[in-house]
C-alpha positions as CSV (number, residue, x, y, z in Angstrom):
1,X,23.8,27.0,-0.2
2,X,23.3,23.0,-0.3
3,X,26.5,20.8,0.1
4,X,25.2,19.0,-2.8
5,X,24.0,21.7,-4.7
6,X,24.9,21.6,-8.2
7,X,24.5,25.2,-9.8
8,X,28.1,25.6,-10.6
9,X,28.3,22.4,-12.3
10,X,26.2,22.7,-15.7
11,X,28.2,19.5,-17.3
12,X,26.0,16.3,-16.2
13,X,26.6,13.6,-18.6
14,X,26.1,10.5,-17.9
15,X,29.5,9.9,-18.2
16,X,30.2,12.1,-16.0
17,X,28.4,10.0,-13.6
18,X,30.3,6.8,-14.8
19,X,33.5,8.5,-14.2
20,X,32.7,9.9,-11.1
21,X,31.6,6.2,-9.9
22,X,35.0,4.6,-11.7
23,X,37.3,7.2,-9.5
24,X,36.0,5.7,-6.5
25,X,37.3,2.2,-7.2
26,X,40.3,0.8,-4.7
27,X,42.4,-2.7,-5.3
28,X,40.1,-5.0,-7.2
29,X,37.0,-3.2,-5.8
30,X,35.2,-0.7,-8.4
31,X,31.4,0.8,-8.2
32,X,29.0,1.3,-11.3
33,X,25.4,1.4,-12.0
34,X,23.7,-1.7,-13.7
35,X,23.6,-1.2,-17.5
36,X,21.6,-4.1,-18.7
37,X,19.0,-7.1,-17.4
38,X,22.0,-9.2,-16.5
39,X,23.5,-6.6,-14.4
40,X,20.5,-6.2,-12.3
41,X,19.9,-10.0,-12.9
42,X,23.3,-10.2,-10.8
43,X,22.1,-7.9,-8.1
44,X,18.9,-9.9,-7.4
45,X,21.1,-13.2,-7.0
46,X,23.2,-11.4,-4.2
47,X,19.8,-10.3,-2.4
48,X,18.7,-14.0,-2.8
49,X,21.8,-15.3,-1.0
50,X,21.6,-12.7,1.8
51,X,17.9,-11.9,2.2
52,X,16.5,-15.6,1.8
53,X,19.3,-17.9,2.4
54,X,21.5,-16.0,4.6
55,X,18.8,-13.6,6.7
56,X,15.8,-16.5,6.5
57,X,13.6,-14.5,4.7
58,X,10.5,-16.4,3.3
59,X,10.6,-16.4,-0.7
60,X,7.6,-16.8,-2.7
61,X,7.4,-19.7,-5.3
62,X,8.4,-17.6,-8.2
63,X,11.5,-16.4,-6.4
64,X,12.6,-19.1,-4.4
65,X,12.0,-21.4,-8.0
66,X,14.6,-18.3,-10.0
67,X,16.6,-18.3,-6.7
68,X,16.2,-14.2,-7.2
69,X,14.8,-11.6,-5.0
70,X,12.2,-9.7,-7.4
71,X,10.0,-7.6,-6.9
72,X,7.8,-4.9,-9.1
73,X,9.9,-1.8,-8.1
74,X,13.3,-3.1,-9.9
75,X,12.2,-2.1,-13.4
76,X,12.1,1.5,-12.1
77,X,14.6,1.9,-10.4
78,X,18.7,2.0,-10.7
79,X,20.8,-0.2,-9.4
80,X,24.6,0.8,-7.9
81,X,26.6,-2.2,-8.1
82,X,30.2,-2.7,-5.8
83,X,32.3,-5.4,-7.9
84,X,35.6,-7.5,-7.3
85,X,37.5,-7.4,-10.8
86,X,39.4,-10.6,-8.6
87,X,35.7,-12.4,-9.1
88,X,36.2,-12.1,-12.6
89,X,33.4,-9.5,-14.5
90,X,30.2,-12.0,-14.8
91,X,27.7,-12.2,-12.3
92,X,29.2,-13.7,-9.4
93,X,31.8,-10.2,-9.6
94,X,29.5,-8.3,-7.9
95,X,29.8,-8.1,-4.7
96,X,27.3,-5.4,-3.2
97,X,23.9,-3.7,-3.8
98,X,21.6,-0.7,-3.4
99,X,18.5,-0.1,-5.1
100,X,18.1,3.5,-5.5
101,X,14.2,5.5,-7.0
102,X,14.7,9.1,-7.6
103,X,10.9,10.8,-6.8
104,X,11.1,11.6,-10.9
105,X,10.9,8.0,-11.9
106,X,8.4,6.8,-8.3
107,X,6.1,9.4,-9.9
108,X,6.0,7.0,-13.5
109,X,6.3,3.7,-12.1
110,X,3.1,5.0,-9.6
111,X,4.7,5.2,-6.0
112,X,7.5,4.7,-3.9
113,X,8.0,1.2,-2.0
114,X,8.3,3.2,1.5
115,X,5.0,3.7,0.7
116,X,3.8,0.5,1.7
117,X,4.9,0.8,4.9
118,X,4.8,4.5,6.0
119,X,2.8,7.5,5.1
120,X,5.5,9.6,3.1
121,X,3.5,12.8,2.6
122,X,5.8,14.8,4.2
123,X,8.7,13.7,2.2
124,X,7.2,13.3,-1.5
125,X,5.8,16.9,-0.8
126,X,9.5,18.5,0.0
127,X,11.1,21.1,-2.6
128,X,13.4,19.4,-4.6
129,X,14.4,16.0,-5.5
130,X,14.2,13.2,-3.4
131,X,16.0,9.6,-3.7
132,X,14.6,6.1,-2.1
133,X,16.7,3.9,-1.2
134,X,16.5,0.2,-0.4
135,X,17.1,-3.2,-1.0
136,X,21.2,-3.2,0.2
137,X,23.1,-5.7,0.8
138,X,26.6,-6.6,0.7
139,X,28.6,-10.4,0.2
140,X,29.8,-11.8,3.4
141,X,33.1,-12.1,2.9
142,X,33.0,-8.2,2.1
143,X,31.5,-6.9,4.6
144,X,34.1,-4.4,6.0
145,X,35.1,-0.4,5.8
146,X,36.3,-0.8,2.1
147,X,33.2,-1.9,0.7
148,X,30.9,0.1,3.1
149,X,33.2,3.2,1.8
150,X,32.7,2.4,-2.0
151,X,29.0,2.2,-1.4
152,X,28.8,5.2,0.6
153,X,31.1,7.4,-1.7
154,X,28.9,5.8,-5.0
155,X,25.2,7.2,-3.4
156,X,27.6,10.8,-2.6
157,X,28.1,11.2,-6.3
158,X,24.7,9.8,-7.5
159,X,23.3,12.5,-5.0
160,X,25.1,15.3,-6.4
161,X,25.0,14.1,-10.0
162,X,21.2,14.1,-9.9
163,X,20.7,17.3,-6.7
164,X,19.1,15.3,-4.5
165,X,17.7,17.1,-1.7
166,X,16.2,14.2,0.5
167,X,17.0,10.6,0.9
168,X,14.4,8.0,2.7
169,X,14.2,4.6,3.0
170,X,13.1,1.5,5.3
171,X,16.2,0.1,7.3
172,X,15.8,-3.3,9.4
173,X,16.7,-4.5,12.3
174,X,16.9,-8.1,12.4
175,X,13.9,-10.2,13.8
176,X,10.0,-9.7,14.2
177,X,9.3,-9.1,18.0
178,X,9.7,-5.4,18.4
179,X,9.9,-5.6,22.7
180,X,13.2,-7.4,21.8
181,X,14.4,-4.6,20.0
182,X,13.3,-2.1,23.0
183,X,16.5,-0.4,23.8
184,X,17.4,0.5,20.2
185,X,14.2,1.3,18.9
186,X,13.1,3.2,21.9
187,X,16.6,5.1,21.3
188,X,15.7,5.9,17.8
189,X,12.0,6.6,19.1
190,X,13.6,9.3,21.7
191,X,17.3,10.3,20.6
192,X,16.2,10.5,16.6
193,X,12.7,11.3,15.7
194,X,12.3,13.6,12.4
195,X,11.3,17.0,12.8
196,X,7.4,16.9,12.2
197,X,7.3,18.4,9.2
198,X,9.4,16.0,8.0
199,X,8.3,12.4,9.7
200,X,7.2,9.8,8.2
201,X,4.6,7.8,9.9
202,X,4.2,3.8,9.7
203,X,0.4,3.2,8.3
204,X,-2.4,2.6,11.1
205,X,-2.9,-1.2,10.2
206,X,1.3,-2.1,10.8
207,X,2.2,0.7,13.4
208,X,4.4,-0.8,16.3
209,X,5.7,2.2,18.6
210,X,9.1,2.4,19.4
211,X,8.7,4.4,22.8
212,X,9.1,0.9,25.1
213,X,12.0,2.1,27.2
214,X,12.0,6.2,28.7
215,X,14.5,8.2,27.4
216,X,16.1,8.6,31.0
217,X,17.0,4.9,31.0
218,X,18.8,4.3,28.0
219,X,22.3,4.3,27.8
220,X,22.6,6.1,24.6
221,X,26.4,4.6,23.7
222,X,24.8,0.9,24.7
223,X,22.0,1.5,22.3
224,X,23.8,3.0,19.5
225,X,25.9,0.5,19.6
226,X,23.5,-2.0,19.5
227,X,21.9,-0.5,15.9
228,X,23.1,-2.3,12.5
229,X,25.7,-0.7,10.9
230,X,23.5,0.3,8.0
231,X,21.5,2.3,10.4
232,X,24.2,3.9,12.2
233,X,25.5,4.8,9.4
234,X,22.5,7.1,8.0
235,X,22.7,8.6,12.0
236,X,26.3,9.7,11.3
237,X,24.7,11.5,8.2
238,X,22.6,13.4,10.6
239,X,19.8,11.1,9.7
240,X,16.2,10.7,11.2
241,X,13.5,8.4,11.8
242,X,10.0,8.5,11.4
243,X,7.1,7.8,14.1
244,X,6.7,4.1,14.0
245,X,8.1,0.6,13.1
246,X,6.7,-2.1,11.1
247,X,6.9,-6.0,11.2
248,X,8.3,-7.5,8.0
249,X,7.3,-11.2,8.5
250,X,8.7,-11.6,4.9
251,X,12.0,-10.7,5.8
252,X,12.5,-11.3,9.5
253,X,12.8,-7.8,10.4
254,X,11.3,-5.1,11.8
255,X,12.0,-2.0,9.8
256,X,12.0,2.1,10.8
257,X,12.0,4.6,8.1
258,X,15.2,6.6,8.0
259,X,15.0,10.3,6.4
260,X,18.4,12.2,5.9
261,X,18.2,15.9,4.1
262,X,21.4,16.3,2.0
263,X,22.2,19.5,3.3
264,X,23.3,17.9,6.5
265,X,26.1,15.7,4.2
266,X,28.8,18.2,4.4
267,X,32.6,17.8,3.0
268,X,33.5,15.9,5.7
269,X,31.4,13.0,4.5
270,X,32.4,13.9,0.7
271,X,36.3,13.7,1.8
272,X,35.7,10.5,3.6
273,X,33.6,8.8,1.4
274,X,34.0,10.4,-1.4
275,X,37.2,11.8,-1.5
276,X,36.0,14.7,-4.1
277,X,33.7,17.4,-2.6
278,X,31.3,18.7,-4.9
279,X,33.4,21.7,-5.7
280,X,36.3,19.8,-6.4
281,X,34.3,17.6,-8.6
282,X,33.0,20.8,-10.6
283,X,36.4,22.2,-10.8
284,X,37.9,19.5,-12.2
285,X,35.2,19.3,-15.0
286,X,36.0,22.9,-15.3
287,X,39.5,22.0,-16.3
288,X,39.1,19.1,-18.3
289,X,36.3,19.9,-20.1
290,X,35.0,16.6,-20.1
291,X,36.2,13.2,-18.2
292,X,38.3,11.0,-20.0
293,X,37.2,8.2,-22.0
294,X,39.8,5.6,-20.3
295,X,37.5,6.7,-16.7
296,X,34.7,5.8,-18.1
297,X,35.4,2.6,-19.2
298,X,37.6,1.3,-16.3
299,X,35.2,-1.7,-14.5
C-alpha cells in the first residue's frame, strides 16, 4: 500500500486541508495556501527579494518595474505560504514560498514549467497524480529547521490531501559554470540518477552532463555536503535526479531535475515533519467527524 495513500480517508474538504496546514503552525509561525491575488501578490514580493535582489537574478522590465517575480505558470498553480503572525498578517507576514502544479491543473494551463527544461515524458506518463514543485524560497532571517520543517510538513499534507504519487521539479545550484559545480553534480550524476523509467532528461539544445568527476573519486560525505539544503533535502526523501543539468542565465543557477515517488516518504518523514501520519490523520477525521471550525480559521 502507498504511505500516502488515501483510500481510508473518504472526507477531503478543503477544510480539511486548511486544518491540516493550521495544525502544523509553531510560535508565531503558521502555513496556509494563498486565498486571493494579494496572497500570491505577497509570495511574488518574497521571490523578488531573494531571486533578483538577494540571488542576482536578472529581472525583465515588467518585473523589475512591479519589483515581483512573475511569470505565466502562477495563475495555475497554488501557492503554500509560511507566515510570522509577529510580522503582522499583510504582506510583509509571509515569510516563505513554494509554488506547487498538480498534473490535473499542468494539463488546463497546457504544460508543466519543468518542461522547459527537461523532457518529462516519463513522469507526466506515471499512474497517478503527480505534483511540480518550484519557485521556493524562504526570508533570510528564517532560514532555519523551524521554517524548513513547516514547509516540509505543509507539502506532506498537500500530498496526501490530494494522493499524489510523484513529485518533480528543477532545484539549483547557485552559479552558471557547471565545471565549478563538478563534485556535486558529478555526485548526483553517479550516487542519484533516476531509474530509467523514471528520468527525466534536460532538452538537447541546454543539456550540460553532470558526469565531470568518476564516481571512484568523489568523497560522497564531501559532496553531499556540499549540495543546497533544498536538494539535500529531496535526497533524504529518497529522491532522484534526472540525466542532465541546465544553465539558467536568468537566475544564476544551474538547475537538475529532482524526482521523488511518494511511496518512498514513509512515517518517519510524516512524524518528523508532519507530526500526523496519514493514518493518524484519517483516524482523527474518523472521530471527529469533521475538523473544527476554530482550526480552520487559526492564521
Amino acid at each position: 500500500m502507498k504511505a500516502l495513500s488515501t483510500q481510508h480517508n473518504p472526507v477531503r474538504k478543503a477544510e480539511d486541508l486548511d486544518a491540516a496546514l493550521a495544525a502544523l503552525g509553531s510560535g508565531t509561525l503558521g502555513a496556509r495556501l494563498a486565498r486571493d491575488a494579494a496572497d500570491v501578490d505577497a509570495a511574488q514580493a518574497l521571490r523578488y527579494r531573494v531571486f533578483y535582489d538577494e540571488m542576482r537574478a536578472v529581472p525583465d522590465a515588467e518585473m523589475a518595474k512591479a519589483r515581483r517575480d512573475i511569470d505565466p505558470f502562477d495563475a495555475a498553480c497554488e501557492h503554500l505560504l509560511v507566515f510570522d503572525t509577529d510580522r503582522g498578517s499583510g504582506p510583509d507576514s509571509i515569510v516563505a514560498t513554494y509554488r506547487l502544479l498538480r498534473g490535473s491543473s499542468a494539463r488546463e494551463h497546457g504544460r508543466f514549467y519543468t518542461s522547459g527544461e527537461y523532457d518529462i515524458s516519463p513522469l507526466t506518463g506515471y499512474e497517478g497524480e503527480v505534483l511540480e514543485l518550484g519557485r521556493s524560497c524562504v526570508d533570510a532571517q528564517y532560514r532555519g529547521r523551524p521554517t524548513m520543517q513547516l514547509l516540509w510538513g505543509a507539502i506532506a499534507q498537500f500530498v496526501f490531501y490530494h494522493d499524489i504519487s510523484l513529485m518533480f521539479g528543477c532545484a539549483s545550484l547557485h552559479g552558471v559554470d557547471p565545471e565549478a559545480l563538478a563534485v556535486p553534480l558529478s555526485y548526483l550524476h553517479h550516487f542519484h540518477l533516476a531509474p530509467e523509467e523514471l528520468r527525466p532528461r534536460a532538452l538537447p539544445d541546454l543539456y550540460v552532463g553532470m558526469d565531470f568527476v568518476p564516481a571512484s573519486e568523489i568523497n560522497q560525505k564531501r559532496a553531499l555536503a556540499a549540495l543546497p539544503p533544498l536538494v539535500k533535502g529531496y535526497l533524504r526523501l529518497g529522491g532522484f535526479v534526472g540525466e542532465g543539468a541546465v544553465v539558467d542565465h536568468q537566475f544564476n543557477t544551474t538547475d537538475v531535475c529532482v524526482v521523488v515517488k511518494t511511496d518512498q516518504v514513509n512515517d518517519k518523514y510524516y512524524r518528523h515533519y508532519g507530526r500526523d501520519t496519514p493514518e493518524d490523520w484519517a483516524r482523527k477525521n474518523d472521530a471527529v467527524g469533521h475538523v473544527s471550525e476554530r482550526g480552520a480559521e487559526s492564521k
